[in-house]
C-alpha positions in Angstrom: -0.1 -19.0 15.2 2.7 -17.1 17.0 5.1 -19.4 18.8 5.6 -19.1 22.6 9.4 -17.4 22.8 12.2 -16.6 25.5 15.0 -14.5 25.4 18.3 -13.7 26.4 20.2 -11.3 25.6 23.7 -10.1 27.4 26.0 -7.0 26.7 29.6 -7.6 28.4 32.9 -6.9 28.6 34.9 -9.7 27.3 32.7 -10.0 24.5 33.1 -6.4 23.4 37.1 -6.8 23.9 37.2 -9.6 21.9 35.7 -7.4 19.1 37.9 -4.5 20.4 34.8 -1.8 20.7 33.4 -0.2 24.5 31.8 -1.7 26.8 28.7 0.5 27.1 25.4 -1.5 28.1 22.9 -2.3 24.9 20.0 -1.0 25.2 17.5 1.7 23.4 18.9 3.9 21.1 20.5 6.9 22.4 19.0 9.8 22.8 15.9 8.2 21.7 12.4 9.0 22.4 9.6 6.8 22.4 6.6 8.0 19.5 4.1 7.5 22.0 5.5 10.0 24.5 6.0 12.9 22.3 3.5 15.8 21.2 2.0 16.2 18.0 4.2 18.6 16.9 7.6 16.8 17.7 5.8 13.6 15.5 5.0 15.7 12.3 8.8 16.2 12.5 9.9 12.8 12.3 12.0 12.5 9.6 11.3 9.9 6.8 13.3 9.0 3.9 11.1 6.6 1.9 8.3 8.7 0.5 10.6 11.4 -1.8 14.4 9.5 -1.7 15.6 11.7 0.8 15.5 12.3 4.6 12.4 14.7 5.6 10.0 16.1 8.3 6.9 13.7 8.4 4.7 16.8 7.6 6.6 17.2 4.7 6.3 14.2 3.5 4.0 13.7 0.0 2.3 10.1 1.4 0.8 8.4 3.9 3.8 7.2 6.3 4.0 4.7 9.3 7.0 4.7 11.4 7.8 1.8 13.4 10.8 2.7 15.9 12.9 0.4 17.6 11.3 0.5 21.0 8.2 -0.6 19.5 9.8 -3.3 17.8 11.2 -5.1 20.7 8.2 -3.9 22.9 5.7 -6.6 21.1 8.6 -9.2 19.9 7.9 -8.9 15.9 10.2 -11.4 15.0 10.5 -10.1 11.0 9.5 -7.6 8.8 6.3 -9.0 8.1 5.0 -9.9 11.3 5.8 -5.9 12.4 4.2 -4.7 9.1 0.9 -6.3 9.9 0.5 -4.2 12.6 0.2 -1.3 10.3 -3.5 0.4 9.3 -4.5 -0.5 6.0 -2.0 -3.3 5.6 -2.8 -7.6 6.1 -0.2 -10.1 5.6 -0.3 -13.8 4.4 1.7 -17.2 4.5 1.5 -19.9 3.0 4.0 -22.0 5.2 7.2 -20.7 3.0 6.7 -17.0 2.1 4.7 -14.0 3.6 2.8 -11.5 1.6 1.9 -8.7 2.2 -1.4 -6.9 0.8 -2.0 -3.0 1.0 -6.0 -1.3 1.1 -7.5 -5.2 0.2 -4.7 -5.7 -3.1 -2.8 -8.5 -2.9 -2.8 -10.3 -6.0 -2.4 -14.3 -5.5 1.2 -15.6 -6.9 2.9 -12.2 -7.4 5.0 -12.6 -5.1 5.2 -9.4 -3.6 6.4 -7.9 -6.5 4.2 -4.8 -6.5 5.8 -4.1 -2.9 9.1 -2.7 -2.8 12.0 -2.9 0.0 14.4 -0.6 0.5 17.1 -1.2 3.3 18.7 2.8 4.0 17.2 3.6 0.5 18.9 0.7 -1.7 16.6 -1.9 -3.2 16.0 -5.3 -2.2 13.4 -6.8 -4.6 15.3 -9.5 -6.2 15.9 -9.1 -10.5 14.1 -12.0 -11.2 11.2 -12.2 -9.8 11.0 -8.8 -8.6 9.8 -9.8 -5.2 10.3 -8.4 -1.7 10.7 -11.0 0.7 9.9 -10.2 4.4 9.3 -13.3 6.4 12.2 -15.3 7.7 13.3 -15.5 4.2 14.1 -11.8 3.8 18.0 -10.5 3.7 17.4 -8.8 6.6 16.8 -9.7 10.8 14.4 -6.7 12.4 17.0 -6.9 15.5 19.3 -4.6 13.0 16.3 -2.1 11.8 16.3 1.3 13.8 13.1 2.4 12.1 11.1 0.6 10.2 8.7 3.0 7.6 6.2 2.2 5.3 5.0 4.3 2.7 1.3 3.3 1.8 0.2 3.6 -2.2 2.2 4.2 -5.1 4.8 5.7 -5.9 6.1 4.2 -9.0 6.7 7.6 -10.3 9.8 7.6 -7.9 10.5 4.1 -7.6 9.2 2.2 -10.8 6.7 -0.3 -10.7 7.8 -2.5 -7.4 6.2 0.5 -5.4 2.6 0.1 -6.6 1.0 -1.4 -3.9 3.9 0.6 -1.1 7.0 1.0 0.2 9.1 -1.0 3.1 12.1 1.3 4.2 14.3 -0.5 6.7 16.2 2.5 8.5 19.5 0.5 9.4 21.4 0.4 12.8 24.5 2.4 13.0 27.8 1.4 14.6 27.3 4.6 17.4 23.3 3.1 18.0 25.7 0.1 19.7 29.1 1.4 20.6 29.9 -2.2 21.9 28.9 -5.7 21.6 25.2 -7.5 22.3 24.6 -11.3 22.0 20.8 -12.7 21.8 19.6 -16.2 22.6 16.2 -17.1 21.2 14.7 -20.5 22.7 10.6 -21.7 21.7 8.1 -23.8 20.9 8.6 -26.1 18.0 12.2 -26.9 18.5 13.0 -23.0 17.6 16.3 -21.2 18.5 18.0 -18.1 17.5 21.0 -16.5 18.2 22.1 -13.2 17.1 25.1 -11.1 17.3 25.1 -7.3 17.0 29.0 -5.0 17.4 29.5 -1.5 16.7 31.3 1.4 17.4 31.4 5.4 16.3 35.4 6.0 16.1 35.0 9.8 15.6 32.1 12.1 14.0 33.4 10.5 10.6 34.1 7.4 11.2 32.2 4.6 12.6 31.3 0.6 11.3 28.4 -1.8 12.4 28.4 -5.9 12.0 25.5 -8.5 12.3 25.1 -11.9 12.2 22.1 -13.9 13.2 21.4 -18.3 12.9 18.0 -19.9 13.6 16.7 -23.3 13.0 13.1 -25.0 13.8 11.7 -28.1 13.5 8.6 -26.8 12.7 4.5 -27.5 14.0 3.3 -30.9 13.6 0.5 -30.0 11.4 -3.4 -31.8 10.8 -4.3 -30.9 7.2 -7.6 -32.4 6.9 -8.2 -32.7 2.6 -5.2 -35.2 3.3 -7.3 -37.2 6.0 -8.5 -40.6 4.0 -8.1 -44.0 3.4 -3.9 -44.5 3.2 -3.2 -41.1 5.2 -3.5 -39.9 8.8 -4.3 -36.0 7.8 -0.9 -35.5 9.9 2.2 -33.8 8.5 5.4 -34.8 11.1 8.1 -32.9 11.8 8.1 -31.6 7.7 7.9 -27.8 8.7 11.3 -27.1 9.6 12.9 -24.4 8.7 16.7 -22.5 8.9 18.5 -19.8 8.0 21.8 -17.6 8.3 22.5 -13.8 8.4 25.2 -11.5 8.3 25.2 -7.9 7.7 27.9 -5.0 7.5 28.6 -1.1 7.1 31.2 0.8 7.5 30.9 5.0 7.2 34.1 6.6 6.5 33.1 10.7 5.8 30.3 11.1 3.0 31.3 7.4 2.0 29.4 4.3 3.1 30.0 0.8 1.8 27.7 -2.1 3.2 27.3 -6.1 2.4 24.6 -8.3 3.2 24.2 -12.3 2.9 21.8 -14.8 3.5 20.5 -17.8 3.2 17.1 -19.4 4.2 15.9 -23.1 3.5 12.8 -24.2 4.3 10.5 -27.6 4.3 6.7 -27.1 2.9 4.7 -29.8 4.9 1.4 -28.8 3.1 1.9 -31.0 -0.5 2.3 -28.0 -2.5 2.0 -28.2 -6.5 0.8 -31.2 -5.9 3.6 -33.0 -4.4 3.6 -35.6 -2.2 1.7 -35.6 1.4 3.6 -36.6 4.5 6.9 -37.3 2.8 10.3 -35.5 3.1 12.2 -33.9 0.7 9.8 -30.7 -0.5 11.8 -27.5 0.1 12.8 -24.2 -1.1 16.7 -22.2 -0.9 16.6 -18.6 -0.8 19.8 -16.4 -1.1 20.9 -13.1 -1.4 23.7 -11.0 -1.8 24.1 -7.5 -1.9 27.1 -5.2 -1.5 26.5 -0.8 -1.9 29.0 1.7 -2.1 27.3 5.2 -1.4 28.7 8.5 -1.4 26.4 12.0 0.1 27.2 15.7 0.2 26.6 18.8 0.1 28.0 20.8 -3.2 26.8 24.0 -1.7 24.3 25.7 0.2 21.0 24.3 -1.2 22.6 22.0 -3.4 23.2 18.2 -2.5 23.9 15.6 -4.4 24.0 11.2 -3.9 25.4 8.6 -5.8 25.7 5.3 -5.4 27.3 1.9 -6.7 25.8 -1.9 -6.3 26.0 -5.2 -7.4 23.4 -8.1 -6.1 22.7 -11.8 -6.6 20.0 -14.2 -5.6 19.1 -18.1 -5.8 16.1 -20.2 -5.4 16.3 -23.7 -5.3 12.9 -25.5 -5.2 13.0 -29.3 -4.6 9.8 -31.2 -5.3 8.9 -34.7 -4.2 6.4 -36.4 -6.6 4.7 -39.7 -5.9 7.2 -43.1 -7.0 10.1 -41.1 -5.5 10.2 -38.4 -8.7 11.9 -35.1 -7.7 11.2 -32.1 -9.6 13.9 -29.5 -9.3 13.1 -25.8 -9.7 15.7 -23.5 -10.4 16.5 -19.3 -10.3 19.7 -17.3 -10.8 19.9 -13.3 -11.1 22.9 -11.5 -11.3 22.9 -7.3 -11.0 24.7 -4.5 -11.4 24.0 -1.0 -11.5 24.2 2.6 -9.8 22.5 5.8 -9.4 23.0 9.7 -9.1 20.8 12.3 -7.8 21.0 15.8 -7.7 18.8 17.9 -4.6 18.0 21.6 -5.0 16.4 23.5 -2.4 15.0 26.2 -4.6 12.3 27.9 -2.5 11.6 27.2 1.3 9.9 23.7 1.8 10.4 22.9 -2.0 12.9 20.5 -3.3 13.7 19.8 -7.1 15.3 16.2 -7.4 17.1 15.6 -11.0 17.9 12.0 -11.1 19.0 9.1 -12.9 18.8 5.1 -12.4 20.3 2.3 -14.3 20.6 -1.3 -13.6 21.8 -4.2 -15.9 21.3 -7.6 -15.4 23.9 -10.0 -15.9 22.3 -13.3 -15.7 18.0 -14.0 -15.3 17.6 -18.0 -15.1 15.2 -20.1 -14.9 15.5 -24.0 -14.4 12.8 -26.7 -14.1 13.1 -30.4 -14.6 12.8 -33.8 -13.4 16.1 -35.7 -11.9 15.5 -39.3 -13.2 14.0 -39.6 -15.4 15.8 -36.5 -17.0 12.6 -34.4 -18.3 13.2 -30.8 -18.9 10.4 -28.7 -18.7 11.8 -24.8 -18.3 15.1 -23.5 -19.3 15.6 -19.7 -19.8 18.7 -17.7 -19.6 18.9 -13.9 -20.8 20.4 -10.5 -19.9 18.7 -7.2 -19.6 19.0 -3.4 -19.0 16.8 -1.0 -16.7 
C-alpha cells in the first residue's frame, strides 16, 4: 500500500549562490514536450539508447521500448524505479518488505534476485558482481528525482548485453547539469513516520562544459503490521514499529567535451518485520545493508563522417550485510563483498542509410566475490567464500 505523501520543493536564490550556479526557476525540462501531446510521428522519433548501445529514433529501434519522461514521473509521484516500472505493459513488480522484483510477460523466478533484469544508468551497468542483481526499490543506487527518461527494453537481449538482459532492460537516462542550470531543494513528509529530502544543482558552463550533483536522505519508521500465521498462544500477530527503513544518496557528473566522468554512492538499511528465514517474530534486530559504489570515465566521438567510436573506464563495489535474530538472542550474520573493475570500446559504422555495424568489446575483472555467513556467539561458521574472476 502506497503511503499518503506531501511535498515541498523550492528553487531560490541564496541556495543557488551558495552553490555558485543561476538562479533560473526548477521546473520541467527545457524545451521539453510532454509524450502525450505529440503526434505519432514525432513519438516514433524519440530517441532510445537501451535497445542497440547507442542513442536512436524509436522506430528504429530493434525491441519493444517504453519511455517514461520526466513529466510523467512527477505527474503520478513514483517514488523509485520500481514503483514507475510497474506502470509499464507486460511488466508486474513484487516486495517482500526489503527488495522489489520485477517480472517481465509472467517470468519472474522466486529468489533470483533480479538477476535476469539488467540496469543501466546512461548506458553503464548497475547489476552488482555478485549476485548479479538489479536493485530498484529504495535500495537501488539511484533516486527517480535524478532520471530524465526512464526506458525499458522488454525481452532479451543478452546478445548485446550478456545474460542480465534476459528478462529486459532498465535504462535510467540521467539528468544533465543544463536540465537544472541552478539549485532545487525537496522536502518529502508521510504516513509512517516518512521523510525525504533531496538536493539537485547544476549548471551548463558553455556547449562543452557543464556538471550536475545529487544528494537525497530518507528515513521511515515503517507500517505497524498484523501478520496473522504469527497470531497464537505467546504472540499478538502484531509486528511494532520493525519496518523501518533509511537510506542516503549522492550522485555526480561532470562533461568536459567528449569526456564524462560520474560517481555514485549509496547506502540503504532496512528492518524486515515479517520473521524471515525463520527468524524471530516481533523482535528487533533483523535487517539488511545495501551499498554501492560506482565511479565511470567515458569518452564519445566522432572519428569521421559515419564513423564513431565510445570507450569507457569503471570501477564498482558493493556490500550486504544481513543481520539475523534467532530465538535465545542468537544472531546470524550474513555477509557480501564484490569489488570491479573493467572498461569497454565500441566502434559505430554507418555503412548504408538506417544500418549501423557495431564492433565491440567488453571486459570486466573482479577483484574480490565474498561471501560470509555465521553465527556471533556461539562462533559457528556456516559459508565462507572468497575468489576472483574475469568477464
Amino acid at each position: 500500500m502506497r503511503s499518503t505523501r506531501f511535498r515541498y520543493e523550492c528553487s531560490v536564490g541564496l541556495i543557488a549562490l551558495f552553490f555558485g550556479v543561476s538562479t533560473q526557476a526548477a521546473g520541467p525540462l527545457a524545451g521539453a514536450t510532454e509524450l502525450a501531446q505529440m503526434s505519432l510521428d514525432d513519438l516514433l522519433r524519440v530517441e532510445v539508447q537501451g535497445a542497440s548501445r547507442y542513442a536512436q529514433p524509436l522506430a528504429d529501434s530493434p525491441a519493444s521500448v517504453t519511455v517514461i519522461e520526466q513529466q510523467e514521473l512527477q505527474r503520478h509521484g513514483y517514488r523509485n524505479l520500481s514503483e514507475a516500472l510497474s506502470s509499464v505493459p507486460g511488466a508486474y513488480v513484487s516486495n517482500d518488505r526489503n527488495y522489489s522484483y520485477l517480472g517481465v510477460r509472467g517470468f519472474n523466478r522466486p529468489g533470483d534476485y533480479n538477476s535476469r533484469i539488467l540496469l543501466l544508468t546512461d548506458g553503464a551497468r548497475r547489476n552488482d558482481a555478485l549476485y548479479d542483481q538489479a536493485q530498484l526499490g529504495n535500495e537501488s543506487p539511484i533516486e527517480l528525482d535524478w532520471v530524465k527518461r526512464l526506458e525499458f527494453v522488454s525481452g532479451p537481449a543478452s546478445a548485446v548485453y550478456g545474460a542480465n538482459a534476459l528478462f529486459g532492460i532498465v535504462n535510467a537516462v540521467m539528468l544533465d547539469g543544463g536540465d537544472i542550470n541552478g539549485a532545487r531543494l525537496t522536502a518529502d513528509v508521510g504516513s509512517a513516520g516518512s521523510r525525504r529530502l533531496g538536493l539537485l544543482a547544476g549548471q551548463r558552463i558553455d556547449h562543452e562544459h557543464e556538471w550536475f550533483f545529487a544528494l537525497a536522505a530518507s528515513g521511515a519508521r515503517g507500517d505497524d503490521l498484523y501478520f496473522p500465521e504469527f497470531d497464537n498462544e505467546t504472540r499478538d500477530g502484531w509486528a511494532r514499529g520493525l519496518d523501518g527503513e533509511a537510506y542516503q544518496k549522492a550522485y555526480g557528473k561532470l562533461r568536459f567535451g567528449n569526456w564524462r566522468f560520474s560517481a555514485n554512492l549509496s547506502s540503504r538499511d532496512k528492518n524486515l518485520p515479517n520473521a524471515p528465514y525463520l527468524t524471530a517474530f516481533g523482535e528487533p534486530g533483523t535487517h539488511t545493508v545495501d551499498q554501492h559504489a560506482l565511479m565511470e570515465l567515458a569518452y564519445d566521438s566522432e572519428l569521421s563522417e559515419g564513423l564513431q567510436q565510445q570507450f569507457r573506464l569503471f570501477s564498482g563495489s558493493y556490500r550486504y550485510d544481513g543481520s539475523y535474530r534467532y530465538a535465545d538472542a542468537l544472531d546470524n550474520l550474513d555477509q557480501g563483498r564484490a569489488n570491479w573493475v573493467g572498461g569497454d570500446y565500441r566502434l559505430i559504422m554507418t555503412t548504408l542509410p538506417a544500418h549501423k555495424l557495431m564492433l565491440g568489446i567488453e571486459t570486466q575483472w573482479n577483484t574480490l566475490l565474498e561471501q560470509r555467513n555465521f553465527d556471533v556467539f556461539p562462533a559457528t561458521s556456516y559459508l565462507e567464500r572468497i575468489g576472483i574472476s574475469t568477464t
